[in-house]
N, C-alpha and C positions, 0 to 999 in steps of 0.2 A: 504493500500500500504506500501510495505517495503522500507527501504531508507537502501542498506548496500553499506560498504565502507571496502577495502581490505576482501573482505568476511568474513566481521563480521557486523550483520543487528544493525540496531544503531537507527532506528525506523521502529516498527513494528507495526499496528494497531491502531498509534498515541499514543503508549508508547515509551517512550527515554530509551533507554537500553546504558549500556556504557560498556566498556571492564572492568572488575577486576583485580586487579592485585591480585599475591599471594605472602605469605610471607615465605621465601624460608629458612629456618637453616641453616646457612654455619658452624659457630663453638659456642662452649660456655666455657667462660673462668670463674673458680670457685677459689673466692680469700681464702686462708689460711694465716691469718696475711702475706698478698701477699705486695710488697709497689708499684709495677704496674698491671697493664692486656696490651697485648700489642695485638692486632693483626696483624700482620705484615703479608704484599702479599707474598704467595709461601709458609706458615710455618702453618702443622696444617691443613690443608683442606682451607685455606682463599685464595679468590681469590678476588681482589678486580678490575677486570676487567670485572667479567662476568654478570653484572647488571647496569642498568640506577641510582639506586637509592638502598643505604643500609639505615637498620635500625640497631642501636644498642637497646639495651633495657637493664635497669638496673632495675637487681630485690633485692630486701632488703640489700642494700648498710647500711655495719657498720661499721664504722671507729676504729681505735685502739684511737686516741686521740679526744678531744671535741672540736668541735667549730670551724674546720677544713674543708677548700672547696675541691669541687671534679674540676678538670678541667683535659682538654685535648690538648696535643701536635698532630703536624702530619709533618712525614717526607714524604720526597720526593728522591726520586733516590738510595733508598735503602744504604744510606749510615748510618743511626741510628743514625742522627745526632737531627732530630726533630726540626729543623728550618725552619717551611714552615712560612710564614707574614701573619699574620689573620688580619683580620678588623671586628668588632663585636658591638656589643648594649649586653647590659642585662639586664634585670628587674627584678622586686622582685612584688609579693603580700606577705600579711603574715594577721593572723587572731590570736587574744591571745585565748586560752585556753578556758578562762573566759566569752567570749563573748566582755572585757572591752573596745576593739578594733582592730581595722584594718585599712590596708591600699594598697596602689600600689604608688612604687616609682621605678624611675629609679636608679641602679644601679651605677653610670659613674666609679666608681673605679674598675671596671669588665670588663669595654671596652676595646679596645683594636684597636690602629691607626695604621695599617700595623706594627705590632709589632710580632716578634720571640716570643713572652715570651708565658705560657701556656694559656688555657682559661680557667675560671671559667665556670664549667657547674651547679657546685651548691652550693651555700654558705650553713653555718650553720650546719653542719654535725656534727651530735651530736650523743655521745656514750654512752650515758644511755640505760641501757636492752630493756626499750620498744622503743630504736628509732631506723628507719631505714630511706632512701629516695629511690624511685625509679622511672622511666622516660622514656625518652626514646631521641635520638640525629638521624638524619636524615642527611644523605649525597647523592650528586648530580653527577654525574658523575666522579668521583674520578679518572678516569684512562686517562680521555681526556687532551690530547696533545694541546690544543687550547683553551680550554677557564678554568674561577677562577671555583674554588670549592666553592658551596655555602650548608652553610648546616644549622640548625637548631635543638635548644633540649627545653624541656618540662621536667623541675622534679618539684616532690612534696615531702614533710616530715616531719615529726614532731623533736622538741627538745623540749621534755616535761620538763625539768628542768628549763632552762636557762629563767630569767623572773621573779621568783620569785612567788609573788604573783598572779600572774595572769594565776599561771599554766602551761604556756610555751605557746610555737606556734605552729602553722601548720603554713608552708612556701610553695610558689610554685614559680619559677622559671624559667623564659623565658630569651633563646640566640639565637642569629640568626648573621652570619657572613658571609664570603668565606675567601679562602684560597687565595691571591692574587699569584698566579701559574699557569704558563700552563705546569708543569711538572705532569707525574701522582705522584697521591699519592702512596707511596707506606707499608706505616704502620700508626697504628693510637695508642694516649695508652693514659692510663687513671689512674691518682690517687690522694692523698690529698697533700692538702700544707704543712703537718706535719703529722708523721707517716702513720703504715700501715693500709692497706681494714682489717679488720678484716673478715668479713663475707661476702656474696652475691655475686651474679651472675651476666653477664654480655653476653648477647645474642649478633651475629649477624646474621641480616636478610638478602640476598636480593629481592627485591622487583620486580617481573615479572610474565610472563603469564595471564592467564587468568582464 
């Protein structure tokens, strides 16, 4: 027996089938010693009204300076002003090189208590040849006139220098916040605490259909 709902069967044969969603290209911004990526609603093919849910996706993120966090502002009312009030957590894992250790700690100096200021989406950002970070940040209804933006990101990377002896690190990096607004959002941007992206990409998705 089938069990469907809005004509979509959700079990069929006593398997649980669920709707997919798909991951949709809106734009891709390519940094050249860039010092932001912005994507801003209406500029560029971004629409940040026509989905439940965007993904950004960072791919081989190189910074111009060492040791330099990536984080991100969001405006609201298209004024370019980039003062929406986040409330966030961050955390860290990190593993040496060497094997010689590891750990997970919380972050508290990355948090952030309805505060204007940017958000860390990734510490450590290191400019040695063989380093990059890449990840991905997740946002919730962005365009809703009623309720906070809540959204979340996941990056990993390596700073093979820094450390010494032991090699360097591999780092990974959890944030999860909202935007305390019921304004929509209307641009989102992204860059380091010091200097420029040297290199890497930076996708958005959004997230629908079936």
């Amino acid at each position: 027996m089938a069990v469907i709902s809005n004509a979509t069967s959700i079990i069929d044969n006593g398997a649980i089938t669920a709707p997919k969603g798909t991951l949709n290209l809106i734009a891709t911004l390519t940094a050249n010693n860039s010092s932001t990526l912005a994507f801003v609603n209406g500029s560029g093919g971004v629409d940040l009204t026509a989905y439940d849910e965007f993904v950004f996706k960072f791919l081989s993120i190189h910074p111009v300076n060492d040791n330099t966090s990536f984080g991100m502002d969001i405006d609201t009312g298209a004024n370019g002003s980039y003062d929406a009030s986040k409330h966030t957590t961050f955390e860290r894992t990190y593993k040496e090189a060497n094997g010689s250790g590891k750990g997970f700690e919380p972050t508290v100096g990355f948090d952030l208590t309805n505060s204007l200021n940017r958000q860390v989406v990734y510490n450590y950002g290191a400019n040695e040849d063989l380093d990059t970070f890449g990840g991905e940040m997740h946002i919730f209804n962005p365009s809703s006139t009623t309720y906070a933006k809540n959204f979340y990101s996941i990056c990993t990377g390596t700073d093979s220098q820094n450390g010494g002896a032991n090699g360097g690190y591999n780092h990974t990096h959890y944030m999860s916040g909202y935007a305390n607004t019921t304004t929509a959002i209307s641009a989102i941007r992204f860059y380091f605490s010091s200097g420029n992206i040297q290199t890497g990409l930076i996708k958005l998705y959004g997230l629908g259909g079936s």
